[in-house]
MOPAC internal coordinates of N, CA, C and O (Angstrom, degrees):
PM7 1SCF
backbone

  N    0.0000 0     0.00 0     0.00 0    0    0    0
  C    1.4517 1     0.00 0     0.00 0    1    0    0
  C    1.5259 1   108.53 1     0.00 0    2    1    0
  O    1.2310 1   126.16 1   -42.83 1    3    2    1
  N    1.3395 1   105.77 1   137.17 1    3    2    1
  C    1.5208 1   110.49 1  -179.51 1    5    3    2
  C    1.4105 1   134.31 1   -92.99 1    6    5    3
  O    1.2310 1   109.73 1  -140.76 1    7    6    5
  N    1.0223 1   136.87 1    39.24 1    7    6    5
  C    1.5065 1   163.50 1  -120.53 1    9    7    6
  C    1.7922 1    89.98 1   -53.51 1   10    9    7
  O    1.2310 1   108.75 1   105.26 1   11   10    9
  N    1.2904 1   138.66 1   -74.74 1   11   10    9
  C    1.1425 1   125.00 1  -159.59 1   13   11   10
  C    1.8962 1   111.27 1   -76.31 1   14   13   11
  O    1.2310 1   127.46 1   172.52 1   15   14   13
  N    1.4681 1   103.25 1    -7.48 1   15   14   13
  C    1.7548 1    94.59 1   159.27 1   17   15   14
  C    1.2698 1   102.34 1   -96.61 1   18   17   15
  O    1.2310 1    96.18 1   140.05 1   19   18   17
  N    1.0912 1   159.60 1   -39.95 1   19   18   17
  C    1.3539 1   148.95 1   153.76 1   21   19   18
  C    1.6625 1   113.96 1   -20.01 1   22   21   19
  O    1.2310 1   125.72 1   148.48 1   23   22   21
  N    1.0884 1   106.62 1   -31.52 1   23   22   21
  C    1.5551 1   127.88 1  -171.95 1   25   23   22
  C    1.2668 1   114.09 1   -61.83 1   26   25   23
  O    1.2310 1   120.56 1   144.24 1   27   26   25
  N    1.5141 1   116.53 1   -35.76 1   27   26   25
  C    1.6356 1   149.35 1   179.69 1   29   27   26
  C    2.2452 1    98.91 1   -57.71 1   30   29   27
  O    1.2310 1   131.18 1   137.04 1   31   30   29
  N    1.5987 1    96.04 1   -42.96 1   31   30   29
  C    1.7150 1    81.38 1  -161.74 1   33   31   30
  C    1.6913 1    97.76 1   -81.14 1   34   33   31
  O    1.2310 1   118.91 1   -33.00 1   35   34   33
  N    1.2125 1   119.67 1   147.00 1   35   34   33
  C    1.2444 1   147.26 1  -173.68 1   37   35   34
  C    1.2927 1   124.97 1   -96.81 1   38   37   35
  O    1.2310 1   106.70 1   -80.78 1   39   38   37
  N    1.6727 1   142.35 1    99.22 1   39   38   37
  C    1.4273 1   113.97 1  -174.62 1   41   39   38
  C    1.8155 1    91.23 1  -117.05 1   42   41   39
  O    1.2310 1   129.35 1   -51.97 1   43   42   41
  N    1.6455 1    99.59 1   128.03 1   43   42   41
  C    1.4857 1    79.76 1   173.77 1   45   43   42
  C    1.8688 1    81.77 1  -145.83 1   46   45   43
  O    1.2310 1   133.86 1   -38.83 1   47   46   45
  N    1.4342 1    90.82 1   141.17 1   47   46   45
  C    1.9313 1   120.02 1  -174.17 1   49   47   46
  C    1.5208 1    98.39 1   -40.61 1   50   49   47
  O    1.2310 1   118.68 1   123.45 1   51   50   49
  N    0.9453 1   120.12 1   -56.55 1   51   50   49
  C    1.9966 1   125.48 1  -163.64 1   53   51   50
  C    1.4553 1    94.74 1   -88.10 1   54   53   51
  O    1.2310 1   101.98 1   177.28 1   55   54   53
  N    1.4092 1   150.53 1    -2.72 1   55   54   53
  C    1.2798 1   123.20 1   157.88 1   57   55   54
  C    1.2205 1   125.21 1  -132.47 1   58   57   55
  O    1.2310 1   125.90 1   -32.89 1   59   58   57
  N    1.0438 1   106.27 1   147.11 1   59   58   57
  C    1.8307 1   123.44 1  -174.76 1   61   59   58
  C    1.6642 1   101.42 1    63.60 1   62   61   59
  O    1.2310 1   122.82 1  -135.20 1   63   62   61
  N    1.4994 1   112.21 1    44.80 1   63   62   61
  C    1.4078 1   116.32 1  -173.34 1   65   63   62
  C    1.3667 1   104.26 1    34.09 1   66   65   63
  O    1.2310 1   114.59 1   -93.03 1   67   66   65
  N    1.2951 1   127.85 1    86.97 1   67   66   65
  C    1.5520 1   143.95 1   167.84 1   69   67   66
  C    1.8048 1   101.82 1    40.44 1   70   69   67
  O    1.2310 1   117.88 1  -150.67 1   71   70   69
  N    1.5007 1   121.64 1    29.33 1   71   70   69
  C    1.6938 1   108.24 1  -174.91 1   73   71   70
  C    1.5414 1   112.23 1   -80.86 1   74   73   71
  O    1.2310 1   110.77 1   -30.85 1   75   74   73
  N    1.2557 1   134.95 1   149.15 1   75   74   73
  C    1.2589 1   125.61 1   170.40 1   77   75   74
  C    1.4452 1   106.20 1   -47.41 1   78   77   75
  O    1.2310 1   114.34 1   -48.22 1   79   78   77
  N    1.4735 1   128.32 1   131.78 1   79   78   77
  C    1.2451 1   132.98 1   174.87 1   81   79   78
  C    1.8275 1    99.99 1  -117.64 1   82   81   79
  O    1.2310 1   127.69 1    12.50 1   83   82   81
  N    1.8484 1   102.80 1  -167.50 1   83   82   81
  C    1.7295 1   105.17 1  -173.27 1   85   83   82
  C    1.3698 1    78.14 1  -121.55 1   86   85   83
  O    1.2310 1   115.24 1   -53.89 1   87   86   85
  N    1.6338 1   126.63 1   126.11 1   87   86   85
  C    0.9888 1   116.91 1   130.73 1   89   87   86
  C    1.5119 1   105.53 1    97.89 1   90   89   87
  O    1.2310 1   116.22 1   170.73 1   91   90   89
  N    1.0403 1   124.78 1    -9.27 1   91   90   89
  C    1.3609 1   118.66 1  -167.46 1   93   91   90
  C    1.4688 1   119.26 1    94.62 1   94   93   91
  O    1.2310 1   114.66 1   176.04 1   95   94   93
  N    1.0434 1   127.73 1    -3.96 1   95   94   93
  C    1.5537 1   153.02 1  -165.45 1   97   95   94
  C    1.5623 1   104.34 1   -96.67 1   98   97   95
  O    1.2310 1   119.94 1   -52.37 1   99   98   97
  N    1.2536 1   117.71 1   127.63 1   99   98   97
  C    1.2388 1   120.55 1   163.52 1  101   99   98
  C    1.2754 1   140.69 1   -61.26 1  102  101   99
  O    1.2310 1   133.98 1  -132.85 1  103  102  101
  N    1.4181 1    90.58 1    47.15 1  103  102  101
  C    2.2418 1   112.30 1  -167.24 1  105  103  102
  C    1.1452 1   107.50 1  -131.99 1  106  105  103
  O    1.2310 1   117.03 1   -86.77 1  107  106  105
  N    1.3496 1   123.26 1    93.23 1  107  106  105
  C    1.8873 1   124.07 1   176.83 1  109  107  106
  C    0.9147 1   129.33 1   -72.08 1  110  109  107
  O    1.2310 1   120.92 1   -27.64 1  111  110  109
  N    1.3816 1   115.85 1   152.36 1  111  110  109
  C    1.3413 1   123.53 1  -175.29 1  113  111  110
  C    1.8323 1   106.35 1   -45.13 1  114  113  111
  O    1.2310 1   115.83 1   131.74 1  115  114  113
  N    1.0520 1   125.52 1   -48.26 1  115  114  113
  C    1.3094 1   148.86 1  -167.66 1  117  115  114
  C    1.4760 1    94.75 1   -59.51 1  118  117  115
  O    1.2310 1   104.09 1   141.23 1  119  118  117
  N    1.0582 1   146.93 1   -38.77 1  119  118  117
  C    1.4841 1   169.53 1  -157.83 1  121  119  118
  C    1.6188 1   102.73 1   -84.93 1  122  121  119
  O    1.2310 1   125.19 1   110.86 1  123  122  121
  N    1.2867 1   107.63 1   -69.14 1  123  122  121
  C    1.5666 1   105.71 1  -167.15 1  125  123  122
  C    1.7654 1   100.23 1   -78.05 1  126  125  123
  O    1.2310 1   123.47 1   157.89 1  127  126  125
  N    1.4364 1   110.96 1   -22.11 1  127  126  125
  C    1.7844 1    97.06 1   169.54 1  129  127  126
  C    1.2524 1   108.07 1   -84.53 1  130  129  127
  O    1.2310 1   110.62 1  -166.98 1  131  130  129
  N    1.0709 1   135.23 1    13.02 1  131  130  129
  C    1.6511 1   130.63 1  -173.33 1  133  131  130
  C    1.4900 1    85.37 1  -108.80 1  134  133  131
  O    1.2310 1   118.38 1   138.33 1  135  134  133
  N    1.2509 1   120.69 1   -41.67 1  135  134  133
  C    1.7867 1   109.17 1   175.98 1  137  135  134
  C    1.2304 1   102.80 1   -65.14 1  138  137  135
  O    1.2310 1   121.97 1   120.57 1  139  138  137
  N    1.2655 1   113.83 1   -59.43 1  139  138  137
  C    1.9022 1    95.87 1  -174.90 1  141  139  138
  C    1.3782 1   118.19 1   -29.88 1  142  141  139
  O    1.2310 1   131.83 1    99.04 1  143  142  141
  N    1.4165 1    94.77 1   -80.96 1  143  142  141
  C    1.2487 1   118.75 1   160.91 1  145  143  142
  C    2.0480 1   124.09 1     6.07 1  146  145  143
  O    1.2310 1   131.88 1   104.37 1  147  146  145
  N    1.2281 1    94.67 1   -75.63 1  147  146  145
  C    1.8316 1   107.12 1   166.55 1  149  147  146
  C    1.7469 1    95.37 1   -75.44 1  150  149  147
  O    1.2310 1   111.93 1   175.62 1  151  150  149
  N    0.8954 1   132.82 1    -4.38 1  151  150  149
  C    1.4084 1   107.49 1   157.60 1  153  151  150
  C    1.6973 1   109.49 1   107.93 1  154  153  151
  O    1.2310 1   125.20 1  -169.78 1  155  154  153
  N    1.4077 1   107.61 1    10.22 1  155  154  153
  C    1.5032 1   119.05 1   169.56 1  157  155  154
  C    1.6864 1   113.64 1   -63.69 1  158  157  155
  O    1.2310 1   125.25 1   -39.99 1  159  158  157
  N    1.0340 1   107.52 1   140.01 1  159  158  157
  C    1.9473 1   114.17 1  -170.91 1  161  159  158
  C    1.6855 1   100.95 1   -94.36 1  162  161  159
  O    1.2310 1   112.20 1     0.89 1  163  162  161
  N    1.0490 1   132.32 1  -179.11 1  163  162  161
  C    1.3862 1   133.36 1  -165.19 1  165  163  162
  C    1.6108 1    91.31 1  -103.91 1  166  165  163
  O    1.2310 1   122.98 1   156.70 1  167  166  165
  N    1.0803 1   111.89 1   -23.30 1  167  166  165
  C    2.0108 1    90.82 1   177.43 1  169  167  166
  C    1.5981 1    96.30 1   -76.37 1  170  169  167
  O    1.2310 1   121.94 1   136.69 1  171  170  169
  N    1.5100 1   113.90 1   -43.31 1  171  170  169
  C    1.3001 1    98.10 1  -166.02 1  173  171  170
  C    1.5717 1   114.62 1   -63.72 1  174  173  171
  O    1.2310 1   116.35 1   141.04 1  175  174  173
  N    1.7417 1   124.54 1   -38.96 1  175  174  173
  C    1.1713 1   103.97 1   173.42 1  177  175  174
  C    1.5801 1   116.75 1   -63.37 1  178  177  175
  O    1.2310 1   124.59 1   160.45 1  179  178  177
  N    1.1009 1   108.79 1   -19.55 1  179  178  177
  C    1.8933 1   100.45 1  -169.22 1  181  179  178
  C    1.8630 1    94.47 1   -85.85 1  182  181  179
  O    1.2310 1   120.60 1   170.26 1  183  182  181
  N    0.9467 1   116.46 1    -9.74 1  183  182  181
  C    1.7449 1   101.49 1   179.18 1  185  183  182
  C    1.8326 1   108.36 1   -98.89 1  186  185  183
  O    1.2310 1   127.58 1   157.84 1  187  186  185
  N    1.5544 1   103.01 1   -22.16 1  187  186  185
  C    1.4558 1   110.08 1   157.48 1  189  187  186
  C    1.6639 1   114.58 1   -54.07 1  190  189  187
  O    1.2310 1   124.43 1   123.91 1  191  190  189
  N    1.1159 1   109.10 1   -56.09 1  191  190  189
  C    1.4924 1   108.96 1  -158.89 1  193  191  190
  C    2.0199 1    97.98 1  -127.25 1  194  193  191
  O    1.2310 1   120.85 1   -95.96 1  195  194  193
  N    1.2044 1   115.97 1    84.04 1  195  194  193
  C    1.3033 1   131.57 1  -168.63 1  197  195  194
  C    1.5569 1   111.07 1   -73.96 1  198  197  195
  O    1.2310 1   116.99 1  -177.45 1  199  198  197
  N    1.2620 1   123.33 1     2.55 1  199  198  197
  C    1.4251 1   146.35 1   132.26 1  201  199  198
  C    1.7316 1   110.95 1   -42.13 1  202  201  199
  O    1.2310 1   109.25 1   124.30 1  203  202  201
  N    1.1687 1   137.74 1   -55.70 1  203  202  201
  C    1.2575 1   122.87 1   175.73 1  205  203  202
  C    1.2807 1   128.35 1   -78.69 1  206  205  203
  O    1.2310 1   121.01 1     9.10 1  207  206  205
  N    1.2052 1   115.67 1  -170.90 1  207  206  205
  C    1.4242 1   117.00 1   149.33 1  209  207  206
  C    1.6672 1   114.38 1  -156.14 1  210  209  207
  O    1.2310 1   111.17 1    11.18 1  211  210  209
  N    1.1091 1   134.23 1  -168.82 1  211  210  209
  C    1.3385 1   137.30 1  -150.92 1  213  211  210
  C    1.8939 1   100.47 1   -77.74 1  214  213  211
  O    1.2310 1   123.70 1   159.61 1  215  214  213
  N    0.8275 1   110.51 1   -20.39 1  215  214  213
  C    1.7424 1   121.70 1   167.11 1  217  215  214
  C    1.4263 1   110.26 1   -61.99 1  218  217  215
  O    1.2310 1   125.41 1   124.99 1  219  218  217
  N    1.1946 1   107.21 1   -55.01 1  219  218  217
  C    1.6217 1    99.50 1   178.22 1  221  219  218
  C    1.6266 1   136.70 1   -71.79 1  222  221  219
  O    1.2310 1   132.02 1   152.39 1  223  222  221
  N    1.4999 1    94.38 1   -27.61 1  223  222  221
  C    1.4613 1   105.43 1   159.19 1  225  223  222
  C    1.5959 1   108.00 1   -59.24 1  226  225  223
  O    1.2310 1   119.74 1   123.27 1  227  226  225
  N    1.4175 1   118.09 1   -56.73 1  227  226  225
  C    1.0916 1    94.22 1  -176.39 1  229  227  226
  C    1.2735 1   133.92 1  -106.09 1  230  229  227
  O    1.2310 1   124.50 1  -137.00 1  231  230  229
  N    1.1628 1   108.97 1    43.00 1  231  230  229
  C    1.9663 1   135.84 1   134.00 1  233  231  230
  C    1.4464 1   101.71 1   -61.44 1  234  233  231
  O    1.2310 1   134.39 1   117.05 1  235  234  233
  N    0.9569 1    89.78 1   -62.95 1  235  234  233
  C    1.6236 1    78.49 1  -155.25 1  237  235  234
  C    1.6585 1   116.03 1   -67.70 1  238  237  235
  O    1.2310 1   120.96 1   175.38 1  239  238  237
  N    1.2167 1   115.76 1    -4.62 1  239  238  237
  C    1.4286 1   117.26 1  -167.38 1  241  239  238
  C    1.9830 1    80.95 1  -104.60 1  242  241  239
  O    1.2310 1   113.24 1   170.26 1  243  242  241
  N    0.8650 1   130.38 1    -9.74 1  243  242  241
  C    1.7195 1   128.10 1   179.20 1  245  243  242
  C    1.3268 1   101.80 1   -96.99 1  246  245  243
  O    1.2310 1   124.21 1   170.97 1  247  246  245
  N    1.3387 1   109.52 1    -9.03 1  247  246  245
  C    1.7156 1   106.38 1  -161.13 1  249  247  246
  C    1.5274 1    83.92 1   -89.01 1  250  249  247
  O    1.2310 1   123.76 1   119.97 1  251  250  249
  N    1.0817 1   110.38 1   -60.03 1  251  250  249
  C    1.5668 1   125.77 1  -167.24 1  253  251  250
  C    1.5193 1   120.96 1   -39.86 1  254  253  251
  O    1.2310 1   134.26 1   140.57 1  255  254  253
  N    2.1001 1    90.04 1   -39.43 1  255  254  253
  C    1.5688 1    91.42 1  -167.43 1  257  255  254
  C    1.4800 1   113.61 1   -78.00 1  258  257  255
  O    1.2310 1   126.04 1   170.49 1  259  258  257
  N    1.8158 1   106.00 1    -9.51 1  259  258  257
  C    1.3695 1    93.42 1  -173.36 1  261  259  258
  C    1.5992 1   119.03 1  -101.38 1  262  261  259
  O    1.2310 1   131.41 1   170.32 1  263  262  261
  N    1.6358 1    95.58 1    -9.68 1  263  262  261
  C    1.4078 1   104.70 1   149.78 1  265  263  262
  C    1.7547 1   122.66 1   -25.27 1  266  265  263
  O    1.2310 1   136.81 1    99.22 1  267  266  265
  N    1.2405 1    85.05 1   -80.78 1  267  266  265
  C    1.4793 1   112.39 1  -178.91 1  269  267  266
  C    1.6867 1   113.60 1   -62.54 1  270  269  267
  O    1.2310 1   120.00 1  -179.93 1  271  270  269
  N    1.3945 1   117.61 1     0.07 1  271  270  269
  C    1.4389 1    95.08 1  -178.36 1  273  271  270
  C    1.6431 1   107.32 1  -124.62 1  274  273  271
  O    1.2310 1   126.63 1  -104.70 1  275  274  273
  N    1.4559 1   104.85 1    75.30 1  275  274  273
  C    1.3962 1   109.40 1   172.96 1  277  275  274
  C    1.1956 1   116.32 1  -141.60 1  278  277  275
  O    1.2310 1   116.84 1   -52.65 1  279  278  277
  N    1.7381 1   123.62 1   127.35 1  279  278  277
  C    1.4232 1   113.63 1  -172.95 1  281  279  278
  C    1.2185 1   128.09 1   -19.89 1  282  281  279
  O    1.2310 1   122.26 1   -43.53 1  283  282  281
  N    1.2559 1   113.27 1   136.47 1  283  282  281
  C    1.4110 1   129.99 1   171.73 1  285  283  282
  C    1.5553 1   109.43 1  -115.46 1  286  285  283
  O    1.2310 1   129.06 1   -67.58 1  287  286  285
  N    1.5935 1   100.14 1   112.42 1  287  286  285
  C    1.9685 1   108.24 1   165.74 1  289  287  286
  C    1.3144 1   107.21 1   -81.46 1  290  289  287
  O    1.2310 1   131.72 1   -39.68 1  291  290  289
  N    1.2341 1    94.97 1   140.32 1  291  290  289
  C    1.9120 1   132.38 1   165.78 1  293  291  290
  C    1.2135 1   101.38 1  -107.82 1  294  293  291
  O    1.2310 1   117.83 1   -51.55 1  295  294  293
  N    1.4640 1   121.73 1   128.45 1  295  294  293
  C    0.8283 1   138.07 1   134.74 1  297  295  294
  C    1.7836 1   130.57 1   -59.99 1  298  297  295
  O    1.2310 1   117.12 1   -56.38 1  299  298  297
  N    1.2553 1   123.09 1   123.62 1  299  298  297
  C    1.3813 1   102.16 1  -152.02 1  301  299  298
  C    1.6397 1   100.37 1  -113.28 1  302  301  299
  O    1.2310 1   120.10 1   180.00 1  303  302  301

């Protein structure tokens, strides 16, 4: 875990209804994986939104993974 790029995602109550954001910026985590996602490349999001840079993309793709990596119960 990367503690000072982790540092980049933002949760604050009054914006983006409390969503992880980059930076304080009104751009969520949810946002830059939905660009991946459709198949956007990291120059193209960083020349879209000239506010980032290659750090924040990959916050947010670290943010995500650790989201996602915590036991999951089955009920069997």
């Amino acid at each position: 875990m990367n503690e000072p790029r982790l540092a980049r995602i933002t949760l604050e109550p009054g914006k983006c209804s409390g969503s992880p954001c980059i930076r304080g910026y009104r751009l969520r985590v949810s946002d830059i994986l939905a660009l991946l996602g459709a198949g956007a490349s990291h120059a193209e999001i960083l020349e879209d939104y000239p506010f980032l840079d290659e750090e924040d993309i990959l916050a947010a793709l670290e943010y995500a993974a650790i989201q996602l990596s915590h036991p999951v119960l089955v009920a069997a």
